[in-house]
N, C-alpha and C positions, 0 to 999 in steps of 0.2 A: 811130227806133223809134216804132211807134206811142203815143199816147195811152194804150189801152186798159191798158198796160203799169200805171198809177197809179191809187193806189187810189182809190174815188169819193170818200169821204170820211177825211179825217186828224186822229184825236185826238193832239196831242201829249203826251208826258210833262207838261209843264206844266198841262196844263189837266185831266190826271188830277190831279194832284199836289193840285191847287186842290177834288178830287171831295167831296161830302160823303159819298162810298160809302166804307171803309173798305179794302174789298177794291182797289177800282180805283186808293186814293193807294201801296197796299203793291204792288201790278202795277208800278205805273209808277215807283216805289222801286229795285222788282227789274230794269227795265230799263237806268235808270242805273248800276245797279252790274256789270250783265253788261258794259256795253258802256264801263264807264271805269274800271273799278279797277284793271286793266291799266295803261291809261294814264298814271295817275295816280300809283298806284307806280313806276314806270319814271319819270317826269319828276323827280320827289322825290328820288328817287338822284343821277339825271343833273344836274337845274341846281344842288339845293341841297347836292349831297356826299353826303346821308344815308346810314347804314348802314340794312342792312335789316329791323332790329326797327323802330329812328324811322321809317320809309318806311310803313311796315306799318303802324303806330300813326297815321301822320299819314292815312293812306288812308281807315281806320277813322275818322278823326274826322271826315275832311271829311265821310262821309255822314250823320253824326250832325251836322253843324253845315247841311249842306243842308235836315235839316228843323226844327233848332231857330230856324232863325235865318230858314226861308220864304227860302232864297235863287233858288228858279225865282220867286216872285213878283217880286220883283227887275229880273229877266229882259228886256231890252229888245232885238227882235230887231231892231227898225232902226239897231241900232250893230253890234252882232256876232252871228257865229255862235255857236249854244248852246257849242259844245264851247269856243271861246275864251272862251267868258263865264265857263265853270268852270276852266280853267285858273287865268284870271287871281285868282279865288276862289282854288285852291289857293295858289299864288303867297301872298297874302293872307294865310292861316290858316300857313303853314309862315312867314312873316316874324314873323306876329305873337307863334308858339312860339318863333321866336327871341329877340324883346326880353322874355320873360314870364320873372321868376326863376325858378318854380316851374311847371313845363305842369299843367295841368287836366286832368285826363281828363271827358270829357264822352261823352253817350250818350242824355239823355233819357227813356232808357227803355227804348229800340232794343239787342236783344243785337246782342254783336260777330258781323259778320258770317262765313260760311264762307267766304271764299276761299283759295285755294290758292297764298299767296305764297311757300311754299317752292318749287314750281314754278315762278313766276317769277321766285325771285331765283337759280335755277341759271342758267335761259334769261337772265338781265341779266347776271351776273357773268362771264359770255363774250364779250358786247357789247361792256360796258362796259373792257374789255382790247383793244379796235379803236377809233382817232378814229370818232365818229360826228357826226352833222349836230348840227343846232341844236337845243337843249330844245323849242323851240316847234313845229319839224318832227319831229322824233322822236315828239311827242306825236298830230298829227296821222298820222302813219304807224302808230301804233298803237295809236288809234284805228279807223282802216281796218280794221286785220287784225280788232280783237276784235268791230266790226258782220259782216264775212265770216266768223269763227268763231261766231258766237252763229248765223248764219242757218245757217251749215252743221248745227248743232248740232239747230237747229228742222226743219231739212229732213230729217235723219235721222228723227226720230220723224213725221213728217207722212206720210211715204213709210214706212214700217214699219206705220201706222198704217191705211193703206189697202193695205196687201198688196203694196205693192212695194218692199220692201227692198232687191231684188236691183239696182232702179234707182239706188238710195243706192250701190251698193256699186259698180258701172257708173262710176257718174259720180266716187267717187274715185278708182278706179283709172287711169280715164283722163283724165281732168281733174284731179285734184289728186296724179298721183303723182310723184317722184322730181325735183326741179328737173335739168332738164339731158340727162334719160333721155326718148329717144323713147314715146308711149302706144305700147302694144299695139295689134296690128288689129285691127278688127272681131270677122275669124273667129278669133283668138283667143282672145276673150272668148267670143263665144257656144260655145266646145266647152269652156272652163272652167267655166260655168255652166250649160250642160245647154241653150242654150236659142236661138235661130238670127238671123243676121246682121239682120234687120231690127228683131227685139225688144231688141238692143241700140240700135241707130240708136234705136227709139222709148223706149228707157229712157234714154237720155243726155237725147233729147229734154225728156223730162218731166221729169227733176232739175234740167236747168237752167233751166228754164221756172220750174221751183217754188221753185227759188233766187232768181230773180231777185224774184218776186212775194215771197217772203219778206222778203227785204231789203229792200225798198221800203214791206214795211209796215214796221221797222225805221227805217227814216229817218223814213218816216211820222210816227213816235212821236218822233223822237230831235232834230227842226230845228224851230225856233220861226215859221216864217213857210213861206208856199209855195216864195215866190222861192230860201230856204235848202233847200230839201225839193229842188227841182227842181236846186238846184245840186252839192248832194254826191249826188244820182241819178245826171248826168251824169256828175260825180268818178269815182264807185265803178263804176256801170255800165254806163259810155256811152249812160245811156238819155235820149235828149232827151222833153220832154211835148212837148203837143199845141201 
């Protein structure tokens, strides 16, 4: 893939995090939490046992102990990738609840976050009733999905936002619909939605183009070094740099 693909310049989470703008360390807050509370929950059930109020509660703590305690400052991207650097943090804070008589509820200041872990502990509790992989790859695996849900999530409003919705709605049906189920054809689509074989061809075009760019700024943000940046690009979207 081309070069052109990456974006020219890449603020990480980190180095917002470090902003003295107030707005930019809460952005880049919000980004860690779209893209790891998922993960984070689900790993807490899987390696440590937890039920899912402590899973939820410990989820909740670690991002309140991420900024009482400056752990992206921390952060050393020539040993690991971000996402293992926070695991192994998690890892850390649910050991340390365990040898504690009494746990802390801690917070700083920071309300509890909205996330929707009744939703995920439906989606876990069906999982978690099949052997699955390893703690450490399970976290990595879903991780993946919640960078591809957050972009798909951004690419809906970006595309809605410029008047092409219809290309949002194009590109799940045939790109994201049904595992197993062949997409619909072309013409198809274009006599379900009013509108002709080539403005499908160029609405798929454009959602996944703006996928991709979406995601990458996503990584962008989300890997502490280029060489990490470049590596979960390839990962997620076989896109090699320049």
């Amino acid at each position: 893939m081309s070069g052109g693909f990456f974006p020219p310049t890449r603020v990480s989470v980190i180095e917002a995090a470090r902003s003295g703008d107030a707005g930019e360390r809460r952005r880049a807050l919000e980004t860690l939490v779209a893209a790891y509370w998922r993960p984070i929950y689900r790993h807490v059930r899987r390696k440590w046992g937890k039920g899912h109020e402590e899973a939820a509660d410990s989820t909740q703590e670690f991002f309140a102990e991420l900024l009482e305690r400056d752990l992206l400052a921390r952060f050393d991207p020539s040993k690991a990738k971000l996402r293992t650097y926070l695991r192994v943090c998690v890892d850390g804070l649910v050991a340390n609840s365990e040898k504690a008589a009494v746990r802390q509820k801690r917070g700083g200041g920071m309300p509890l976050l909205s996330l929707d872990f009744e939703g995920a502990r439906d989606e876990l509790e069906r999982a978690l009733a099949a052997p699955g992989e390893s703690p450490e790859r399970e976290f990595e695996k879903e991780w993946a999905r919640s960078v591809l849900e957050l972009g798909l999530a951004r690419l809906e409003l970006a595309l809605a936002g410029r008047g092409k919705g219809i290309a949002a709605r194009l590109f799940e049906i045939y790109d994201l619909g049904a595992e197993g189920d062949p997409p619909p054809p072309y013409a198809a689509l274009a006599q379900r939605f009013g509108v002709s074989v080539s403005d499908v061809t160029n609405g798929l075009s454009l959602a996944r183009r703006e996928l991709r760019r979406i995601v990458l700024g996503l990584l962008g943000e989300m890997t502490g070094s280029e060489e990490e940046f470049r590596l979960e690009a390839r990962a997620l979207l076989g896109v090699d740099g320049p």
